[in-house]
C-alpha positions in Angstrom: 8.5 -20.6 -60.1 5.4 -20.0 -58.4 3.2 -21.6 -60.7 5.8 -24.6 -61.3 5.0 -25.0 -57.8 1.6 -25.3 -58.1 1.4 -27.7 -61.0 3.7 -30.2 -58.7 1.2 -32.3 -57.5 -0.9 -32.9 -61.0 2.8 -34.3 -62.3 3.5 -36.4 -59.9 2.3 -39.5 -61.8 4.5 -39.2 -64.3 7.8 -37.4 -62.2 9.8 -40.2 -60.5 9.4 -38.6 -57.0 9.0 -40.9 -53.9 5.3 -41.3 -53.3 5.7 -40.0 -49.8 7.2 -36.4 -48.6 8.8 -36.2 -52.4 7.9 -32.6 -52.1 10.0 -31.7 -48.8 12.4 -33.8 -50.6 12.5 -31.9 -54.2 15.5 -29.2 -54.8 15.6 -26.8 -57.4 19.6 -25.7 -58.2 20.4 -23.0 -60.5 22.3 -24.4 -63.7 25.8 -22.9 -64.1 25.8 -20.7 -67.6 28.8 -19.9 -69.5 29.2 -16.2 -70.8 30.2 -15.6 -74.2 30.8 -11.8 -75.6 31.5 -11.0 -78.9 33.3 -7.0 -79.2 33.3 -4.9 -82.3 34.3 -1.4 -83.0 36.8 1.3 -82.9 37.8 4.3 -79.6 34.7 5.9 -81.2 31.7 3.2 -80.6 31.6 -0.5 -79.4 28.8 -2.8 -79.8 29.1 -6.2 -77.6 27.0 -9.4 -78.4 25.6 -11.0 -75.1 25.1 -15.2 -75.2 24.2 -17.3 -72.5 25.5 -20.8 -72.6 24.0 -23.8 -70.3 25.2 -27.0 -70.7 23.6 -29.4 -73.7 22.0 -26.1 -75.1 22.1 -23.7 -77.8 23.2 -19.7 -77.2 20.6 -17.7 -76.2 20.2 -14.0 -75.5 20.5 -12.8 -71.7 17.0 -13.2 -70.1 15.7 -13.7 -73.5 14.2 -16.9 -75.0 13.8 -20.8 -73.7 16.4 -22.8 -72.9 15.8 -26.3 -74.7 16.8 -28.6 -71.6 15.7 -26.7 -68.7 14.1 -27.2 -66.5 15.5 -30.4 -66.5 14.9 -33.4 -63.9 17.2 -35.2 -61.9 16.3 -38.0 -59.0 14.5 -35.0 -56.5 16.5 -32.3 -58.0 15.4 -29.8 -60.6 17.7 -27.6 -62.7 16.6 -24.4 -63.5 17.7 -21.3 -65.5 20.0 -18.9 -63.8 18.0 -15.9 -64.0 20.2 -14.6 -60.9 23.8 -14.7 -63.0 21.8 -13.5 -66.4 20.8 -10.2 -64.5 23.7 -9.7 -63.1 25.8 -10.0 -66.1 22.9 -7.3 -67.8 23.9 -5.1 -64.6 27.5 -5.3 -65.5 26.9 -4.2 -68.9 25.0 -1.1 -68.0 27.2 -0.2 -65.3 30.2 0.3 -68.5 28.0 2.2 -70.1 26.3 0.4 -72.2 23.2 0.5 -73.7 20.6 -2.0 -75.1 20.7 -2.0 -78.9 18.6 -4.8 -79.9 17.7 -7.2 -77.1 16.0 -9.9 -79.6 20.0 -10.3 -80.3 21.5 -9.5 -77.1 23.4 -6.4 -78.9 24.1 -3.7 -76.4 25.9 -0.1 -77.5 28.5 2.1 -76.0 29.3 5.6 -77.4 31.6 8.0 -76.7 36.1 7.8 -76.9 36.6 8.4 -73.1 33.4 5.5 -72.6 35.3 3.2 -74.9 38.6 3.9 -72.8 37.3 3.4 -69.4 35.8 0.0 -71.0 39.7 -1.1 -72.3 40.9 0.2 -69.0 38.5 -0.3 -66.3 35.9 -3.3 -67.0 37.3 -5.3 -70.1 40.5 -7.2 -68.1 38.0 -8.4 -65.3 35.8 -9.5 -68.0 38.2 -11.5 -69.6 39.0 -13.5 -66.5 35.2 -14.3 -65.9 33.9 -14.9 -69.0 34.6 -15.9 -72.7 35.7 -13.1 -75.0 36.1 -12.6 -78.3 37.0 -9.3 -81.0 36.6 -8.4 -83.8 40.2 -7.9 -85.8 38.9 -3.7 -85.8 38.6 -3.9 -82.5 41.9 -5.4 -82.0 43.3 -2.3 -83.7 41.7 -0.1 -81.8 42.8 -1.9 -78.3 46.6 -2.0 -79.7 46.5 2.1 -80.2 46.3 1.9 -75.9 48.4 0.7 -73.2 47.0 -0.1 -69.9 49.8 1.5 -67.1 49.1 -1.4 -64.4 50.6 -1.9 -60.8 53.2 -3.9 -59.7 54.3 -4.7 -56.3 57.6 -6.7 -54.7 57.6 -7.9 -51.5 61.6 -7.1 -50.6 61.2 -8.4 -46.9 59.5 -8.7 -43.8 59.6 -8.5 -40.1 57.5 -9.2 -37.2 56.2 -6.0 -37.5 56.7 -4.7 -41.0 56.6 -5.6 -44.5 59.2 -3.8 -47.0 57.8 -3.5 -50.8 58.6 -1.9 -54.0 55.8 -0.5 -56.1 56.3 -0.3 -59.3 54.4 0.6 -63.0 54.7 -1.2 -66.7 52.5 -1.2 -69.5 50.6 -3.8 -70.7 53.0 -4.2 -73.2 56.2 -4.5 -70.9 57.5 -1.3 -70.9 58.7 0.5 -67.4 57.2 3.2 -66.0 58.4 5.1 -63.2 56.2 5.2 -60.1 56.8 8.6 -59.1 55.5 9.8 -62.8 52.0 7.7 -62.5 51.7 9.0 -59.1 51.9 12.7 -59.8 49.7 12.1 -62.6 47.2 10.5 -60.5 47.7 13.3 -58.1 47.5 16.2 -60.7 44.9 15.3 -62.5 47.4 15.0 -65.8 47.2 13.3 -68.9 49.6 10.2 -68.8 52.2 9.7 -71.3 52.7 7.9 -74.6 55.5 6.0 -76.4 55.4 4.4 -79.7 52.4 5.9 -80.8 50.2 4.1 -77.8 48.5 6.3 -75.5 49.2 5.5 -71.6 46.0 4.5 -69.7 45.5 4.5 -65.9 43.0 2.1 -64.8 40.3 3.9 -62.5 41.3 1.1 -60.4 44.7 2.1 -59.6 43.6 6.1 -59.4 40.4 5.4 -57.3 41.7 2.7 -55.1 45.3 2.1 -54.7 46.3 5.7 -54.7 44.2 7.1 -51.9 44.5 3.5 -50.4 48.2 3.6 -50.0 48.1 7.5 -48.9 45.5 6.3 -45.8 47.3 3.5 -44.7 50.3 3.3 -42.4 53.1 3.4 -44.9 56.7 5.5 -45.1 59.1 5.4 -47.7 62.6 5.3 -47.4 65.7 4.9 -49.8 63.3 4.4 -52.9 61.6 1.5 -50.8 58.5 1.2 -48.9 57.7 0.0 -45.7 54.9 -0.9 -43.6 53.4 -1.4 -40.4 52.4 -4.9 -39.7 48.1 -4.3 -40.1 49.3 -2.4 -43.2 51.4 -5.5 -44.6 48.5 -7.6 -45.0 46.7 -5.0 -47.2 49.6 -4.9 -49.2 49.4 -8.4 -49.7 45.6 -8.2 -50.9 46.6 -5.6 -53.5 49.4 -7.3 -54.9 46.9 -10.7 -54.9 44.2 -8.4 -56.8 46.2 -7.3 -59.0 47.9 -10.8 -59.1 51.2 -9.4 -59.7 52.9 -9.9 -56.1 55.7 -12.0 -55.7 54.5 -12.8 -52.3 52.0 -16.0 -52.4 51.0 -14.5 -48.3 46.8 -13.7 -47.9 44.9 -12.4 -45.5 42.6 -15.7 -45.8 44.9 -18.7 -46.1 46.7 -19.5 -42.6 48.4 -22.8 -41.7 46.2 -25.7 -40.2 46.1 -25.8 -36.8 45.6 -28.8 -34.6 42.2 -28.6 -33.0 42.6 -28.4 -28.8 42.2 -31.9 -26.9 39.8 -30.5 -24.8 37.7 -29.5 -27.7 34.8 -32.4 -28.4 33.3 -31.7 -31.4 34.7 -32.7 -35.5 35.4 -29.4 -37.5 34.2 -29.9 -40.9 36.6 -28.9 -43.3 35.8 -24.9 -43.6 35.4 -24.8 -40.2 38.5 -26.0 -39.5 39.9 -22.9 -41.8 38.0 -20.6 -39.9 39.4 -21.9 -36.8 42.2 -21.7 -37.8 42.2 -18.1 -39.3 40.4 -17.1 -36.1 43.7 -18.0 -34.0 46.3 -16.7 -36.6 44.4 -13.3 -36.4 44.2 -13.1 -32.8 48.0 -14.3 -32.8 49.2 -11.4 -34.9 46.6 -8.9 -34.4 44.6 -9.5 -31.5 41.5 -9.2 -33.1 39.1 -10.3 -35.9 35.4 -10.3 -37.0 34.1 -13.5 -38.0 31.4 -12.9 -40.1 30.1 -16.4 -41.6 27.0 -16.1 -43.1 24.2 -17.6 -40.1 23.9 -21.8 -39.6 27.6 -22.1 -40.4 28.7 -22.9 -36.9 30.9 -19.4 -35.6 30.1 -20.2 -31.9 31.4 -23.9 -32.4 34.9 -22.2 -34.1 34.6 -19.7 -31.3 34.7 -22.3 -28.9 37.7 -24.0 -30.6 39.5 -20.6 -30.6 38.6 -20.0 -26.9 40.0 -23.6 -26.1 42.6 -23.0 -27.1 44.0 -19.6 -25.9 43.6 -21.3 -22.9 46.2 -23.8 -23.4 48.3 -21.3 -24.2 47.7 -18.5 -22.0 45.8 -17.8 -18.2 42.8 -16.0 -17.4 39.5 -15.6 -17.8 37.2 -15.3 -21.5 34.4 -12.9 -21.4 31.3 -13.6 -24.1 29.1 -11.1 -24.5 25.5 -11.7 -26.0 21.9 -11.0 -25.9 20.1 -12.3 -22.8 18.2 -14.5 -24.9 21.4 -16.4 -26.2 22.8 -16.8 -22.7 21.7 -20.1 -22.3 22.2 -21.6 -25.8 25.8 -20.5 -24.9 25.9 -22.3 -22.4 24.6 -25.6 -23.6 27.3 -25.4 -26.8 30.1 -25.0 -24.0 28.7 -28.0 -22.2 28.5 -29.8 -25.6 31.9 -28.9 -27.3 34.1 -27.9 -24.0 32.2 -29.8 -20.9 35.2 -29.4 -18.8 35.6 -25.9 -19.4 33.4 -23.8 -16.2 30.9 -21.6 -17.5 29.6 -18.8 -15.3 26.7 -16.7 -15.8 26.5 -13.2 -15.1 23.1 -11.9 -15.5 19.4 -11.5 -13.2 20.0 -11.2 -9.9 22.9 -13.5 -7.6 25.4 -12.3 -10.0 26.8 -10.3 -7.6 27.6 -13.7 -5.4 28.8 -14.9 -8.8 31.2 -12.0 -9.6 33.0 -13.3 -6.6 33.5 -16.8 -7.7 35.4 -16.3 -11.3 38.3 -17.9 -11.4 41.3 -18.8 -13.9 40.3 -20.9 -16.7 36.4 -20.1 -16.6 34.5 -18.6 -19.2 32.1 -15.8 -18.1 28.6 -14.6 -20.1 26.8 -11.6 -19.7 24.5 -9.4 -21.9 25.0 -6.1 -23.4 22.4 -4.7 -20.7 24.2 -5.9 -17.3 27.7 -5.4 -19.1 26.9 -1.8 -19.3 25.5 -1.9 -15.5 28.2 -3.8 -14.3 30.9 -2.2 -15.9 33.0 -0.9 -13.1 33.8 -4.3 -11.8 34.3 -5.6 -15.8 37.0 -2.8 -16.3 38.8 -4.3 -13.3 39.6 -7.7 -14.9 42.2 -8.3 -17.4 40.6 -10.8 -20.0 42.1 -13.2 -21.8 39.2 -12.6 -24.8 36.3 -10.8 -25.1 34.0 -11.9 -27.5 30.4 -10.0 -28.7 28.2 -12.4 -30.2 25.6 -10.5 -32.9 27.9 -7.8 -33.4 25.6 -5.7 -35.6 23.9 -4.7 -31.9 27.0 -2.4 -31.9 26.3 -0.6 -34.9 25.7 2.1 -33.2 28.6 3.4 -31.5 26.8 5.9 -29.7 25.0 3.3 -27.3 26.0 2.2 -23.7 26.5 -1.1 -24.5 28.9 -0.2 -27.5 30.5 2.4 -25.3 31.2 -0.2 -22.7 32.4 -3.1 -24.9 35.2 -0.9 -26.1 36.5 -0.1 -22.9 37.4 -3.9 -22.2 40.7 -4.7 -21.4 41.2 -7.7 -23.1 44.2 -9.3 -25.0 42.5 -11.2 -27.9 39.0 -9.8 -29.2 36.7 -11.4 -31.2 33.1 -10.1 -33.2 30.6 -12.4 -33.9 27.7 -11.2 -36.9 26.5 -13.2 -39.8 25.4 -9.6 -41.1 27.8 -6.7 -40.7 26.5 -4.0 -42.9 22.9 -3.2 -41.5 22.4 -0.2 -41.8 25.3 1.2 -43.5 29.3 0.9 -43.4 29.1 3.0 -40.5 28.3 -0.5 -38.5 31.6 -1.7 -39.8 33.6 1.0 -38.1 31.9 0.4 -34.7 32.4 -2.9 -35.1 36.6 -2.4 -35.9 36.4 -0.2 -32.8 36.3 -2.8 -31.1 38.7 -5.7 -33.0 41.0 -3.1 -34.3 41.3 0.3 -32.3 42.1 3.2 -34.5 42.0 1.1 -37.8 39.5 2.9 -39.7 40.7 6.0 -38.4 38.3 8.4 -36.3 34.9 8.7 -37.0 34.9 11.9 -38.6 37.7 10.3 -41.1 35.7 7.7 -41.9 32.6 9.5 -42.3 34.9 11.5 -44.9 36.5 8.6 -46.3 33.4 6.1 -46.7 30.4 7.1 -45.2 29.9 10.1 -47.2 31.2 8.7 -50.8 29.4 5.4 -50.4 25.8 7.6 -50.4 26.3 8.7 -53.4 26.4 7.0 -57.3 29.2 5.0 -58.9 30.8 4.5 -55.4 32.2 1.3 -56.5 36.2 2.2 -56.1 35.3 3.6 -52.6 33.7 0.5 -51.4 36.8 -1.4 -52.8 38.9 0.6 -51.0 37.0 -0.4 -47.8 36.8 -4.1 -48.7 40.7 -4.3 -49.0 41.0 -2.2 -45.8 39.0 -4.4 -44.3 39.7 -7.9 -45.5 42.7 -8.7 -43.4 40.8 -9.0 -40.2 37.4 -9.9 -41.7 36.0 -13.2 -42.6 32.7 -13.6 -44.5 31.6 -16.8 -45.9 28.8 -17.6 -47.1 26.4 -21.3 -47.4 26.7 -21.3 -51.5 30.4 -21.2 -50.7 30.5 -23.8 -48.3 27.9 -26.1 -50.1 29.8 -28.8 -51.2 30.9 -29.7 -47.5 27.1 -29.2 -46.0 24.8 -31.9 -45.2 21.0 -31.3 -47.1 19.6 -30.1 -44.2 20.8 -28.7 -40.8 19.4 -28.8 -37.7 20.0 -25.9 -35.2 17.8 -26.2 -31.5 18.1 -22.6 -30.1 16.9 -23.1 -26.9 15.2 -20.1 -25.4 14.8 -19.0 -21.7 11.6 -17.5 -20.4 11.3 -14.3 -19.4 10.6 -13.4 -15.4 7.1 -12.3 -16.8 6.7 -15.8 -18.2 8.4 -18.0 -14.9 5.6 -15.8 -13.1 2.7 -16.8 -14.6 4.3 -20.1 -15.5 4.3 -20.9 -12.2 0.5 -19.8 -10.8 -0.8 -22.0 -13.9 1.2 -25.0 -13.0 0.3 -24.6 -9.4 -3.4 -23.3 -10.2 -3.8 -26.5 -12.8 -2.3 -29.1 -10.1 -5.0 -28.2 -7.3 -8.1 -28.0 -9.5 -6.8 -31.6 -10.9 -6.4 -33.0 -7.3 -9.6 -31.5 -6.1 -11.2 -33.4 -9.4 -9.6 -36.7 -8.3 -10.9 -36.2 -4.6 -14.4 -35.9 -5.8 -14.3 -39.0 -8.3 -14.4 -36.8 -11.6 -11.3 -39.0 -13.5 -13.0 -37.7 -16.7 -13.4 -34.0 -15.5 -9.7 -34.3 -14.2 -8.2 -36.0 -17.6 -9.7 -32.8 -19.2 -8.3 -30.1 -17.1 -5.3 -31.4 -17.6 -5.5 -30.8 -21.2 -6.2 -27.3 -20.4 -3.7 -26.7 -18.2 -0.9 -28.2 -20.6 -2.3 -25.8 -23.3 -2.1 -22.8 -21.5 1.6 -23.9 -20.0 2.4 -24.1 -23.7 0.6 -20.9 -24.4 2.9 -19.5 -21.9 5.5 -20.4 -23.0 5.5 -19.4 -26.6 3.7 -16.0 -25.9 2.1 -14.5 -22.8 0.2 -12.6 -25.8 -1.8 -16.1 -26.6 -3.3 -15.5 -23.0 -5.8 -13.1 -24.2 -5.4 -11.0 -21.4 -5.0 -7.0 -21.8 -2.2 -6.8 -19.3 0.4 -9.5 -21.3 -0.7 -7.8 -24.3 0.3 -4.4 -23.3 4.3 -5.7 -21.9 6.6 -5.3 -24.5 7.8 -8.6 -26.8 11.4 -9.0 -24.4 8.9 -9.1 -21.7 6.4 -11.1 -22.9 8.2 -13.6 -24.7 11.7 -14.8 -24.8 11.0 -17.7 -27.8 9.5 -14.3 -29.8 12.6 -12.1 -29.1 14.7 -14.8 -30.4 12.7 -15.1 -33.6 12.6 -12.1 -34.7 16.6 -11.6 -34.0 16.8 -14.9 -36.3 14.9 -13.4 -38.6 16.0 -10.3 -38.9 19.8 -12.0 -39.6 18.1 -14.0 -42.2 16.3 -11.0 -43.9 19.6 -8.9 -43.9 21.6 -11.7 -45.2 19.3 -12.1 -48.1 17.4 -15.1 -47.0 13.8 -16.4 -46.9 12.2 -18.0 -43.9 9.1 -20.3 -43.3 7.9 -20.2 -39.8 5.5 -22.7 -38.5 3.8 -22.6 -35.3 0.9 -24.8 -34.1 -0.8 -21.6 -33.2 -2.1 -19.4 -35.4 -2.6 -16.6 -33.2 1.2 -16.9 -32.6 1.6 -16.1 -36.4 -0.6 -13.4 -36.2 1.7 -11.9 -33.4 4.6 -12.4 -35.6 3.4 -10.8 -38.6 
């Protein structure tokens, strides 16, 4: 790609690019690829035949070979193979147990009875619903001497606060198997049955994730039925949907639209509208969620339409909690969505005199810092909301700040991150501290449960386990999913306060740069004074971007929240965008302001 880049210029007499900015202009999209896979073999060996499939061309091997009609040209957009998919279906492969046999071919191996097994059992009925999949008629044989033993589950009933359903068990050809029997052989360690000369098969699915799933969450049975509490329900729902075998069409995900508050000036684009509205359901059930949209997708402006309306439906005041630096952009996006709503700041000094003016119907900002400082009087109000913009600052639940936010007493409560595994899934249970008390269990469960397992190999059925758990009350979407309703390009103006080190010298430049340019003027020197102005508007600028850009040995010694509240912002940007797998070009007309960055 690299090199494509740097050929771009010498082909642009003969690419049909707009003679001016074609090359801000240009997009490269990764082609879609169809997966074929052709199985052979018997319970003692399989070999599988990889081909990649792009439209208008030929099979080809997985990473192997060119693909006749890519790259191929259209308008300003370029399409390009998919090395992305093509490794990850080579990572799929290897993670059954499979081993490259001859790559010219795309031939890959796996040896072993119990390998082949977990393959019929475990990987193979995903792998039909993905990609394209044909066998051999020995294979065929082969799969009809097993019988995948696969979930089943009923939804009987529901109230407000519980969900009754039956689990049941049937093999993959139709026949019954009692519950209780897969369950003590899940729980024993036992070989499962066999009827008509087909051996049973538990998939490591239903061992490694539903079993200790359904033994963790809040579930009693009772007259040969289950029942469960109402957090618990909607897991039940995501397993039946997994499996796809529930009778009950209810998810986590899809809630009924909602009409957007008439205080509320802004138009929700379509997903946004969803996550409005699945922001309110949650809070309307549960009481609390963690919105976790991938960054530039607008959370704050759903946040807002959320806030909006609890308000029409309830009294008291919203509490938003964020870094100092995103105080004010806070701000603005109330004055620009909800400008009737009052917006009160509590942070810096006069917040004391502030404190004392919250009423009713206002919304009230602070940071994580003066939260923790002002916490007495915090614990005093009964809020309507609380909401923690960049959640992930919790992830440690060991903190002052994280220690304070989950003392709040608040009715609805809401988590703002576009990346909520940092550091590990240890962030995730602060973060459910806070949205859902007592969820994921106490720490030392957890760390049991997940933390521990998920350090070590082949942890995939623990991590499932946690992305069911979680799923209910978690949403995560990312741009690629969004894409079709997103503009080309988005513009976001994060506007950035200066820091009191910054107003400081701010302030003796501006006054300092006005005198010498009036004492120029009194002594005739227009020229002399058109010039220091020039300087003085440099070093304003200067100041604001970085005290650092001064040059002067006491800015440079003052740590970056100190120094520079456009730099602290950055690098919290960035830092989002690095976790959430993104690049980032940063420009600055200074360069020494790039060196800084670096």
């Amino acid at each position: 790609m690299a090199n494509l880049l740097r050929q771009l210029d010498s082909w642009q007499d003969w690419l049909s690019f707009p003679p001016d900015g074609w090359l801000e202009n240009l997009r490269f999209t990764a082609e879609t690829p169809e997966f074929q896979l052709a199985l052979d073999g018997d319970l003692a060996a399989v070999t599988v035949t990889a081909r990649v499939v792009y439209p208008g061309s030929a099979p080809v091997p997985p990473g192997i070979g060119d693909v006749p009609n890519l790259p191929r040209w259209e308008a300003d957009r370029c399409f390009v193979r998919n090395s992305g998919a093509e490794e990850s279906l080579v990572r799929q492969l290897e993670a059954a147990g499979f081993s490259p046999s001859d790559l010219a071919s795309g031939t890959w191996r796996l040896s072993g009875e119990s390998a082949v097994i977990r393959l019929l059992a475990h990987d193979l009925p995903g792998w039909r619903e993905r990609w394209s999949i044909t066998t051999s008629a020995r294979f065929e044989k082969s799969c009809g001497a097993v019988a995948l033993v696969e979930p089943r589950i009923e939804i009987l009933g529901s109230g407000e606060d519980w969900l009754g359903f039956d689990l049941r068990f049937q093999t993959s050809d139709g026949m019954a198997v009692p519950a209780a029997d897969v369950r003590q052989w899940l729980r024993s360690g036992s070989r499962p049955g066999s009827a008509k000369g087909r051996r049973w098969v538990v998939p490591e699915e239903v061992s490694d994730v539903l079993e200790p799933l359904l033994s963790e969450l809040e579930i009693h049975q009772e007259n040969g039925r289950f029942e469960a509490s109402k957090r618990s329900a909607e897991v039940i729902r995501e397993i039946g949907k997994k499996w796809s075998k529930s009778h009950d069409k209810g998810s986590s995900q899809v809630v009924h639209k909602l009409p957007e508050p008439a205080s509320l000036r802004a138009e929700l684009r379509p997903y946004q509208k969803q996550g409005f509205a699945w922001l309110c359901d949650r809070l309307d059930r549960f009481g609390g969620a963690l919105h976790a949209d991938d960054m530039g997708l607008g959370k704050t402006l759903q946040t807002i339409a959320c806030i909006e309306r609890l308000f029409d439906g309830g009294d008291g005041v919203v509490l938003v909690i964020a870094t100092a630096s995103l105080l004010g952009n806070w701000q603005a996006e109330f004055g620009r969505f909800a400008p009737a709503r009052t917006v009160r700041v509590l942070h810096g000094t006069g917040r004391d005199e502030e404190r004392g003016r919250v009423a009713p119907g206002e919304v009230v900002l602070t940071s994580f810092g003066t939260l923790a400082r002002d916490l007495a009087w915090h614990l005093r109000q009964d809020y309507l909301a609380a909401v923690v913009d960049e959640a992930s600052l919790m992830r440690n639940p060991d903190t002052d700040h994280a220690k304070a936010i989950c003392k709040l007493n608040a009715r609805n409560r809401i988590a703002l991150t576009g990346t909520p595994l940092e550091n590990g899934v240890r962030d995730l249970w602060s973060i459910f501290r806070f949205v859902q008390p007592g969820w994921l269990g106490r720490r030392e469960e957890f760390r049991d449960r997940y933390e521990v397992p998920l350090k070590e190999s082949g942890a995939g059925a623990v991590l499932e386990r946690l992305r069911l758990r979680t799923s209910p009350f978690l949403l995560r979407r990312t741009k690629e999913q969004v894409a079709p309703e997103l503009p080309a390009k988005i513009f976001i103006d994060e506007f950035c306060e200066l820091t009191p080190d910054q107003q400081g010298v701010y302030r003796a430049f501006l006054e300092e740069g006005r005198r010498q340019v009036d004492a120029l003027h009194d002594a005739g020197q227009s020229g002399a004074a058109r010039m220091r102005v020039l300087t003085a508007l440099l070093r304003l600028r200067q100041t604001c971007c970085d005290l650092a850009l001064l040059k002067n040995d006491r800015f440079n010694r003052l740590l970056v929240s100190k120094r520079s509240g456009k730099l602290q912002r950055l690098l919290e940007l960035l830092e989002e965008a690095v976790d959430g797998g993104h690049r980032v070009l940063v420009f600055s007309q200074f360069q020494s302001q790039l060196l800084e960055i670096e």
